[in-house]
C-alpha positions in Angstrom: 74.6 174.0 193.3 77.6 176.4 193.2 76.9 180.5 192.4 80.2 180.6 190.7 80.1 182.7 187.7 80.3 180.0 184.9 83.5 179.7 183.3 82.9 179.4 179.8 84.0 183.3 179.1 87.4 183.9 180.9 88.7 186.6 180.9 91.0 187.1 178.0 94.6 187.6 178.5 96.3 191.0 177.9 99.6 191.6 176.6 102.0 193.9 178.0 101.3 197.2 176.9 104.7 198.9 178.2 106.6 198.2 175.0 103.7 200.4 172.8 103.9 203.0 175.8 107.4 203.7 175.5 107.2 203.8 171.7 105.0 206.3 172.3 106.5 208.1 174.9 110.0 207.9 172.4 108.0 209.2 169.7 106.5 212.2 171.3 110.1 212.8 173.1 111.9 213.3 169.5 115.1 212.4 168.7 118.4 212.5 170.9 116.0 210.9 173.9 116.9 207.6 175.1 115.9 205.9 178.2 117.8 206.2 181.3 115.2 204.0 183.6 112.6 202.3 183.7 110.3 200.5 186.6 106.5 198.6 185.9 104.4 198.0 188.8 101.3 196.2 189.1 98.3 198.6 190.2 94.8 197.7 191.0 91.8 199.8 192.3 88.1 198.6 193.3 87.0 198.4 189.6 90.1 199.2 187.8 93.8 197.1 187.2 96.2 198.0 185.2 100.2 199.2 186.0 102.2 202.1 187.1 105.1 202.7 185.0 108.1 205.4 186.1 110.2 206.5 183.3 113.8 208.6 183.2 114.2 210.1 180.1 117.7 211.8 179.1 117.8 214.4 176.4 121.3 214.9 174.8 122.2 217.9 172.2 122.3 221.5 172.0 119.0 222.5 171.9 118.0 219.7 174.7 116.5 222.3 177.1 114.1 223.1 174.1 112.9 220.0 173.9 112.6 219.0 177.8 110.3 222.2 177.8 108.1 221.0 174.6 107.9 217.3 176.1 106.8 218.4 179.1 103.8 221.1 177.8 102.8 218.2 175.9 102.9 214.9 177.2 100.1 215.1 180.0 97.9 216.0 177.6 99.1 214.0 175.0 97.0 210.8 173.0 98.1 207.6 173.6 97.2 204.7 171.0 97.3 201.6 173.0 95.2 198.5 172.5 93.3 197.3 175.3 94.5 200.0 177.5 94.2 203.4 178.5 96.9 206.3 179.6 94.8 207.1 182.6 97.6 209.9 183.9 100.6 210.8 182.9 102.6 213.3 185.2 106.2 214.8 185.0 107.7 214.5 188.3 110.8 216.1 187.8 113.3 217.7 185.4 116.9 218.2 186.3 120.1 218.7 184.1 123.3 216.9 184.7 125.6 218.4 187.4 128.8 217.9 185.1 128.5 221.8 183.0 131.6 220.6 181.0 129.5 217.4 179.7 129.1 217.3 175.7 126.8 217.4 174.5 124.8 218.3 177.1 121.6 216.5 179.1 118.4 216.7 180.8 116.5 214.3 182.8 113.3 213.8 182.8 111.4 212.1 184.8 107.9 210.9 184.8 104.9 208.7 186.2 102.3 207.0 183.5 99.2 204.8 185.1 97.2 202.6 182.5 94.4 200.9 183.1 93.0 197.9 180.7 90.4 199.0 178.7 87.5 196.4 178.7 
């Protein structure tokens, strides 16, 4: 007799939630962001799994400092709506503006570390 937990409730697949992240990561950035990079990782604890997602932002426009600083008061804090997952930590990791003074309109980098975990 086998002590296998049975197998008539798997586990039910997730989808990918990076698509809704960087929706919402767009949305709360405003507009004139784009995104300059992008890497996924997977990322698994004792109790926990879920991925590691590393973002560069670039802001473009005038008033693109203004914004860098507004995006970065509020997204650690911020709300994320993501089915079957959870924005566990969301950190800015650096902010830097492009070395080229002349460039036009101007930009700011952003860059930033989100972890999310699957909700169960």
């Amino acid at each position: 007799m086998s002590r296998m937990a049975p197998t008539d409730h798997p586990r039910p697949a997730r989808r990918d939630p990076h698509k809704r992240l960087m929706a919402s990561i767009l949305a709360l950035a405003g507009p004139n962001a784009s995104v300059e990079s992008i890497s996924v990782h997977p990322w698994a604890s004792a109790t926990f799994q879920g991925s590691r997602h590393k973002i560069v932002l670039i802001f473009t426009g005038d008033n693109a400092q203004q914004r860098v600083a507004l995006f970065i008061d509020q997204a650690p804090e911020a709300e994320f709506a993501i089915n079957g997952h959870i924005v566990a930590d969301l950190a800015i990791d650096g902010r830097w503006t492009d070395p080229n003074a002349a460039l036009d309109p101007p930009q700011v980098r952003v860059a930033l570390s989100a972890l999310l975990i699957e909700d169960w």
